[in-house]
N, C-alpha and C positions, 0 to 999 in steps of 0.2 A: 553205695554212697556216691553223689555226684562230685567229681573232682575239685569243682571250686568247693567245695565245702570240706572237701579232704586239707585241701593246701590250707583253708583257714583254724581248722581245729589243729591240724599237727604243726602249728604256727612256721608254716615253710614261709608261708607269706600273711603279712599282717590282719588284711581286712579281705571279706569275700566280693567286694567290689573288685578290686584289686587283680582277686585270680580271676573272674569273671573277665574284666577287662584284657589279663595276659591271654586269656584262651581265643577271645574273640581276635585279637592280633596274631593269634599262630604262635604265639610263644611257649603253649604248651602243648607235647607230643608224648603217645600213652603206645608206649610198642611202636613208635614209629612213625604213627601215624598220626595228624593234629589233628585237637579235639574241642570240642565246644565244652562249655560251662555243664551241660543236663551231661555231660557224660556217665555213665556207670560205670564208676572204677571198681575192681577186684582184689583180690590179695594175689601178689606175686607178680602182677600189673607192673612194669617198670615205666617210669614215666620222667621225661628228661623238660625243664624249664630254661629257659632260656634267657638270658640277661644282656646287659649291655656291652657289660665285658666279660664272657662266657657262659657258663651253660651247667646244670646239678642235675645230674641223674640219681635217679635213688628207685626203691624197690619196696612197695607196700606191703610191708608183712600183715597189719591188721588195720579193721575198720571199727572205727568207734564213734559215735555222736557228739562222746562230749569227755574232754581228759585234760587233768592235772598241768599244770606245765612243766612238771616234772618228766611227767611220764609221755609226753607229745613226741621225744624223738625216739619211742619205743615203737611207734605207728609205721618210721621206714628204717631202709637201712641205703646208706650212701654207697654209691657203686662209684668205680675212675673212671 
């Protein structure tokens, strides 16, 4: 699943304009290393975004197309 599309169904970030736009600015880094929008993200994939006033790491356990918004924070899990 492409990462902008990861960050809009697990509603880390609202709209996939959004993450498209963080990624193309380097604000989003998958292992380390920044990634573009078409990225292929994985499971177990850590991926850290970046903010204005700091930074959310988290750890993709599963990939889904389309989920609950209940069940949206089941997709990562937040690392410190």
């Amino acid at each position: 699943m492409r990462i902008d599309k990861f960050l809009k169904v697990s509603r880390i970030l609202k709209r996939r304009t959004l993450a498209a736009d963080a990624c193309k600015a380097s604000k989003v880094n998958v292992n380390g290393k920044d990634v573009k929008p078409a990225y292929a993200l994985k499971s177990g994939d850590i991926v850290e975004l970046k903010f204005a006033n700091g930074s959310l790491r988290f750890r993709v356990l599963a990939l889904k197309e389309t989920v609950k918004k209940d069940e949206a924070s089941s997709l990562y899990e937040i690392l410190e």
